[in-house]
C-alpha positions as CSV (number, residue, x, y, z in Angstrom):
1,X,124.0,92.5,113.2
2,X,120.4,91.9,113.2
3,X,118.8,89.3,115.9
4,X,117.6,87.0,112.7
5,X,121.4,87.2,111.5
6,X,122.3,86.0,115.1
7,X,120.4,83.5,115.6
8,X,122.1,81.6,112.7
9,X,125.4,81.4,114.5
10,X,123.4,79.0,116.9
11,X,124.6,75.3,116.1
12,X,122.9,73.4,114.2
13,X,119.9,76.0,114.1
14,X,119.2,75.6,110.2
15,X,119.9,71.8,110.4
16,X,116.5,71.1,112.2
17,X,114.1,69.0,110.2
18,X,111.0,70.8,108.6
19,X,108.2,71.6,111.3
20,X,106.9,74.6,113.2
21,X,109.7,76.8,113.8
22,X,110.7,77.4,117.5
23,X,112.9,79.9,119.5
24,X,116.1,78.5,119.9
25,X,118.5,79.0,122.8
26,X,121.2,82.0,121.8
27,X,124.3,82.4,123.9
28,X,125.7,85.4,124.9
29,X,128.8,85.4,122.6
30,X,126.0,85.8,119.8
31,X,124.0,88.5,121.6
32,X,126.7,90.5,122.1
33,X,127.2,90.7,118.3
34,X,123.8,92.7,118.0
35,X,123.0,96.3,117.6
36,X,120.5,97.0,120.0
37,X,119.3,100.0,118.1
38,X,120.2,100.3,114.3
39,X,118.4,103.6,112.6
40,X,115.9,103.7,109.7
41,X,114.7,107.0,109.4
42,X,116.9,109.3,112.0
43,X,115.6,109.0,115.6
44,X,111.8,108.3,114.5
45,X,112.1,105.1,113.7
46,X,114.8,101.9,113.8
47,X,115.6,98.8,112.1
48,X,114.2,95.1,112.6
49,X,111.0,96.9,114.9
50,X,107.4,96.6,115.5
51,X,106.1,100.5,115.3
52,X,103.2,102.5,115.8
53,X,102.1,106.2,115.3
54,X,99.0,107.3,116.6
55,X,96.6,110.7,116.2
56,X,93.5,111.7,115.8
57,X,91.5,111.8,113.0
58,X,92.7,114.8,110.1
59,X,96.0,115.2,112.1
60,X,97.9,114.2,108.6
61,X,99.0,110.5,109.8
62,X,98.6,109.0,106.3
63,X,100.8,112.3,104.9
64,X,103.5,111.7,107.6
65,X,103.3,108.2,106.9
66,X,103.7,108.7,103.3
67,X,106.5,111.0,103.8
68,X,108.7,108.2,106.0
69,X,108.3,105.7,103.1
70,X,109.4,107.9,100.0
71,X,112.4,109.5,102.3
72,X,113.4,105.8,102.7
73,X,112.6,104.6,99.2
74,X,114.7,107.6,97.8
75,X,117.4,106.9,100.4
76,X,117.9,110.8,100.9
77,X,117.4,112.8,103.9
78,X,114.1,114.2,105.3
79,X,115.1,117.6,106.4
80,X,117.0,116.2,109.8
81,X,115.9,113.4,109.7
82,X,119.0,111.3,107.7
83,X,118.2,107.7,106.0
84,X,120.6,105.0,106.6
85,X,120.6,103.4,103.3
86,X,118.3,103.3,100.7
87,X,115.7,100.6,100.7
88,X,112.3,98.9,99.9
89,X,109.3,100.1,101.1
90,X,105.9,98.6,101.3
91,X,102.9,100.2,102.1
92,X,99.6,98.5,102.9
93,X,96.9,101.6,102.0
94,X,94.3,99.3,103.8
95,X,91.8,102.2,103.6
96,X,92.8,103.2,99.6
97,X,95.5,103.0,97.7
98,X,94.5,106.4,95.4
99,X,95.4,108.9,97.9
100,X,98.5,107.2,98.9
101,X,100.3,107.9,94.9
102,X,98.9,111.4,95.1
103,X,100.9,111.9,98.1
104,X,103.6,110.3,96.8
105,X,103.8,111.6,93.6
106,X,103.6,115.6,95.7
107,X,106.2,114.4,98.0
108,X,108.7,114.0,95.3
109,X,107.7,117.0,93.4
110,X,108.3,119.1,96.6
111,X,111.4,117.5,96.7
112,X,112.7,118.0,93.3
113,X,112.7,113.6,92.5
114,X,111.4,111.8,89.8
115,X,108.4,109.6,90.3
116,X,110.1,107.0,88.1
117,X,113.5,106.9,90.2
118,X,110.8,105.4,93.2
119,X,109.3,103.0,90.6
120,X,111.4,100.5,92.3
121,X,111.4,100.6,95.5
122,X,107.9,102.3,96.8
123,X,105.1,99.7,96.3
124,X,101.7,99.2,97.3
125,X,99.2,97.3,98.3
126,X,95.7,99.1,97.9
127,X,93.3,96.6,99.8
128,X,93.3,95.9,103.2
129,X,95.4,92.6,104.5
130,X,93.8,91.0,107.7
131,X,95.9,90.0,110.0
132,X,93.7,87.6,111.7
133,X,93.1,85.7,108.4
134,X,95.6,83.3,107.7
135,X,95.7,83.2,104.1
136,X,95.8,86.6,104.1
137,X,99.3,86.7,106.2
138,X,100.2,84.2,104.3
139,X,100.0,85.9,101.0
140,X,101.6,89.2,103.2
141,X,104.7,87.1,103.9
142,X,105.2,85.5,100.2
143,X,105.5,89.3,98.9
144,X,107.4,90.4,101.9
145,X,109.5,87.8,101.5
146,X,109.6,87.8,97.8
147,X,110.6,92.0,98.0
148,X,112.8,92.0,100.8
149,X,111.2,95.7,102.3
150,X,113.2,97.1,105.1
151,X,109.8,99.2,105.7
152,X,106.4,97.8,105.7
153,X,103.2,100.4,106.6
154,X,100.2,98.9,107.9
155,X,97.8,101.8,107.4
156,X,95.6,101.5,109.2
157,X,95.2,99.4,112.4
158,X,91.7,98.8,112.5
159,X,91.2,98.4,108.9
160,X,94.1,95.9,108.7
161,X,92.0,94.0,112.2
162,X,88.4,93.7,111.1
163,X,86.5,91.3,112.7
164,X,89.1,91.3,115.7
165,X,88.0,92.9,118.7
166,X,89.1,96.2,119.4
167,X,89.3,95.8,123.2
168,X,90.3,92.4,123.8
169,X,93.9,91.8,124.7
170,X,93.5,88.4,123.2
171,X,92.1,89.1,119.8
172,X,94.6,92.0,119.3
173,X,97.5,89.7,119.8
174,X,96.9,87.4,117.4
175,X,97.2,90.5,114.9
176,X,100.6,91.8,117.1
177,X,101.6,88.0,116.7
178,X,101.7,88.3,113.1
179,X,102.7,91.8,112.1
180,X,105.8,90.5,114.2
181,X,105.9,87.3,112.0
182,X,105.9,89.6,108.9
183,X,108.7,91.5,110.8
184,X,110.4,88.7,111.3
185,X,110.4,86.9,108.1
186,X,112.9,89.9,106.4
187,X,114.4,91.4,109.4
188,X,112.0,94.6,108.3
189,X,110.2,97.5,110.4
190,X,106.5,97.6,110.9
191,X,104.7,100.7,111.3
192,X,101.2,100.6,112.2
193,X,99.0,103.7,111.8
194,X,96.5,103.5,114.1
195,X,93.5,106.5,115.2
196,X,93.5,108.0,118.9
197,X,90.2,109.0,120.3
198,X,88.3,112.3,121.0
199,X,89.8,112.3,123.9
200,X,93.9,111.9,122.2
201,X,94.2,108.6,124.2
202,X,94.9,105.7,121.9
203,X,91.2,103.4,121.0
204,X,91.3,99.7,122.1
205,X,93.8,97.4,124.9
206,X,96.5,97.8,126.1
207,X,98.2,95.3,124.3
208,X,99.9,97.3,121.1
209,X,101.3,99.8,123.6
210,X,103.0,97.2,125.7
211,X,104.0,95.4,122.4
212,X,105.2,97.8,120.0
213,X,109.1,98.9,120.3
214,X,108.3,102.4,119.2
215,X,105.2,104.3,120.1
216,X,104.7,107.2,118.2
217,X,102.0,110.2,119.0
218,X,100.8,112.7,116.5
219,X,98.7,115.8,116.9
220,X,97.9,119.1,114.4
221,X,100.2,122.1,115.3
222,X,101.5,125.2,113.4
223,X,101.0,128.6,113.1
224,X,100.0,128.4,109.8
225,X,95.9,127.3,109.3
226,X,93.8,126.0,107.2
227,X,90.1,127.6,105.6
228,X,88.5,125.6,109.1
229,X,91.0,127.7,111.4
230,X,93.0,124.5,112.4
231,X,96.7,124.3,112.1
232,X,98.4,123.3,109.1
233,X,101.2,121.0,110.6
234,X,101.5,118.2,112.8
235,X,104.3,117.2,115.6
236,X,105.5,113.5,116.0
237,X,106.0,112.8,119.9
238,X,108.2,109.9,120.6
239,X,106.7,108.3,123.5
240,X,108.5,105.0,123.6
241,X,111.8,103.3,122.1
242,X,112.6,100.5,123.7
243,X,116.5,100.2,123.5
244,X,117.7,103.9,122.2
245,X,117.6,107.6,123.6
246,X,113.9,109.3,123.0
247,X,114.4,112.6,120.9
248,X,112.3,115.8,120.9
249,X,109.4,116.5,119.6
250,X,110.0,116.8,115.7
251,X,107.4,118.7,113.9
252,X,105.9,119.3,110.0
253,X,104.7,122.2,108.0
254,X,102.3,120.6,105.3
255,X,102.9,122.4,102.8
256,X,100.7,122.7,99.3
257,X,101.6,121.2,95.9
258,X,100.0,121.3,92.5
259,X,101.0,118.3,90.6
260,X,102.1,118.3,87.0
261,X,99.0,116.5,84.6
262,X,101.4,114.1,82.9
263,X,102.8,112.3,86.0
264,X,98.9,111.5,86.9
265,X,97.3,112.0,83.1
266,X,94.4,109.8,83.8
267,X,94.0,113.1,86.6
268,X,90.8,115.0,84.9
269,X,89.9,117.4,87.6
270,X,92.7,119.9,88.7
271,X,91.6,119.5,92.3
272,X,92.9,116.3,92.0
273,X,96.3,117.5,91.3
274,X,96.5,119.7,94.3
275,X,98.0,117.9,97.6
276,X,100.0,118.6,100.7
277,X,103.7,117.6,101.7
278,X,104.8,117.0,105.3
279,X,108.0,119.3,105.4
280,X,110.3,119.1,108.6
281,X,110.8,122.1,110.7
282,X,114.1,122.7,112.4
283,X,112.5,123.6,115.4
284,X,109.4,122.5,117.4
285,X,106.6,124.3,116.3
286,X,106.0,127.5,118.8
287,X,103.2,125.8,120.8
288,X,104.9,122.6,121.4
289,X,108.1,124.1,122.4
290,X,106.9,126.2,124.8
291,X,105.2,123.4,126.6
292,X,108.4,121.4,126.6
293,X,110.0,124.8,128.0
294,X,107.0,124.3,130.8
295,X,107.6,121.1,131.6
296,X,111.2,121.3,131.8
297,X,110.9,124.4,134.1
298,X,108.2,122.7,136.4
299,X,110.6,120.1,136.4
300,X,113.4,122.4,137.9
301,X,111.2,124.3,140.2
302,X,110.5,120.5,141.6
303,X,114.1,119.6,142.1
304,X,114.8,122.1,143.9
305,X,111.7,122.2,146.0
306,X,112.9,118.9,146.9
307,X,116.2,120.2,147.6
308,X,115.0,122.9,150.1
309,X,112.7,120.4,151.9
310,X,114.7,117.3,152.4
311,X,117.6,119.8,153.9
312,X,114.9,121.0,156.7
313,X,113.9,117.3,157.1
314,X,117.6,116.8,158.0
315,X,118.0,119.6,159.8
316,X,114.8,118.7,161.8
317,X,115.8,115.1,162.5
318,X,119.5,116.6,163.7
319,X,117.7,118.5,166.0
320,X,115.0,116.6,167.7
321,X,115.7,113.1,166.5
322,X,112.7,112.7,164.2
323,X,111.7,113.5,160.6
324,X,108.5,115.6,160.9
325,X,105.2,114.6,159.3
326,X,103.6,115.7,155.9
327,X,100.6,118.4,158.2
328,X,103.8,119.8,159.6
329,X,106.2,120.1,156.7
330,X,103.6,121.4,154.4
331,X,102.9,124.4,157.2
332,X,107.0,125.1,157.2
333,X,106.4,125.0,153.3
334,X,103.8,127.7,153.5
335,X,105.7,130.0,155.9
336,X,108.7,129.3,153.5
337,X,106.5,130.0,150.0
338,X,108.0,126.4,148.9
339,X,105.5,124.7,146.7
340,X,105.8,120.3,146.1
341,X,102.7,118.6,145.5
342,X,101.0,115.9,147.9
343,X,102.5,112.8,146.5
344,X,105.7,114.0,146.1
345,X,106.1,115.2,149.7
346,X,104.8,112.2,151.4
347,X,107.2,110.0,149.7
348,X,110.3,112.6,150.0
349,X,109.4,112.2,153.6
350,X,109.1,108.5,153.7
351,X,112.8,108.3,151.9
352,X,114.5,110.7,154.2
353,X,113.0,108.8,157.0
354,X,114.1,105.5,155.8
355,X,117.9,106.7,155.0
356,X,117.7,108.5,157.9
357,X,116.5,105.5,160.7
358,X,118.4,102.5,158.9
């Protein structure tokens, strides 16, 4: 059960009289109905959400996002990642709605589908929709409403803000305010694609990070490159769900398609008809698993530094009543060839001296 199905066991909740709609009081009888986390698209992305995946510029967001709406639209899987149930999808191509069929129309020829069987249930919208204009979300919600999408792209963030200040934690709200009014209108997902900097940080406040209930990170990987010497392929990094387990890294070959002339025949130049598909891997690609193999080792090598230090700290405390201080353990550490960074130390030491004084 979905929180907007819940709230109708509420009492009297649809008996109100016409007005501005306000959050009612829900008991815990009708929480305890809900599914905290119901899948979309396997462990990328979940049901009734407010969504973001973020990368730099050329690190194939727009294919990847194209890729999540046609596995949902086509209700089959997406290499490991398994769709739920078939559904609507609508995608807001705020920056051009051209590119977006190509992809499509590449996706399903890797993929051995019919255009015409998504006819139905893969739409677009090829203009931006501002979310600070009213009339704009207005007209958003009507078709939202009308279509009943369990997946709505907003693609992307700053062209579907303009006029909104990037920066500003109160301008960006009112646009997080009503992509969740859209979200909440059909019980549907929104997915926001939005550009990092130069730097891979995400551009503009805080605000979306804090707000969205899945943060999603993309960057170019592969072994495979292009005629630039970049790589051809791109990992998704989960770096947030709110209410469900985080997965691995899950990465993409793109892969190249040539389109057949009569599903695009107003298609004159054959470059036109040449695209890429994002393909899941069954692994991490080489570079991204070996620095989860890092981390996970330097995350070891940590635990049982701590290990070995906080037993001398005992020791020394069991011998002259005290917990020695962070100069002193760090030469014991040298003698010993036991490694723990600064921070780490100083509040091991402040935790073994607090359990061990109380």
């Amino acid at each position: 059960m979905r929180v907007s199905e819940a709230l109708k066991l509420v009492p009297n909740a649809e008996d109100e009289p016409p007005g501005p709609q306000l959050p009612p009081v829900v008991g815990l009888d009708a929480l305890l109905q809900l599914v905290p986390a119901e899948p979309l698209l396997g462990r990328l992305l979940y049901r009734d959400t407010l969504a973001q995946i973020a990368g730099a510029a050329g690190s194939f967001k727009s294919f990847i996002a194209v890729g999540i709406g046609c596995a949902i639209a086509s209700g089959k899987p997406w290499g490991q990642h398994e769709v739920g149930e078939r559904a609507k999808v609508l995608y807001v191509a705020a920056e051009g709605g051209k590119g977006v069929g190509q992809r499509a129309a590449a996706w399903c020829l890797h993929y051995g589908i019919e255009p015409s069987d998504l006819f139905e249930w893969f739409y677009t919208i090829p203009e931006p929709v501002q979310l600070a204009n009213e009339t704009h979300v207005d007209h958003l919600l009507g078709i939202v409403e009308e279509m009943q999408p369990d997946l709505v792209i907003l693609d992307t963030r700053a062209r579907v803000t303009v006029g909104l200040e990037e920066n500003s934690a109160t301008d960006q709200g009112e646009a997080i305010e009503n992509a969740e009014r859209v979200r909440r209108s059909v019980g549907c997902t929104v997915l926001v694609v939005h550009h990092t900097g130069k730097n891979g940080t995400q551009r503009g406040t805080t605000a979306w990070p804090g707000a969205i209930w899945s943060d999603l990170t993309l960057e170019r990987t592969g072994q495979q490159v292009d005629a630039t010497g970049k790589p051809l392929g791109a990992t998704v990094t989960v770096e947030k769900h709110k209410d469900a387990e985080i997965p691995g890294p899950k990465s993409f070959d793109m892969v190249a398609v040539e389109i057949p002339p009569e599903w695009m025949p107003n298609v004159t130049d054959p470059a036109q008809l040449r695209s890429l598909v994002a393909v899941p891997t069954d692994a991490p690609h080489t570079s991204v698993a070996r620095m989860e193999d890092r981390r996970g080792a330097q995350q070891q090598a940590t635990a049982e530094a701590i290990g070995v230090i906080g037993a001398w700290l005992r020791e020394q405390h069991a011998e002259t009543g005290t917990v020695p201080g962070r100069r002193k353990t760090q030469a014991w550490m040298k003698d010993e060839g036991v490694g723990l960074d600064t921070s780490t130390l100083s509040e091991l030491i402040r935790d073994t001296k607090k359990e061990l004084t109380e």
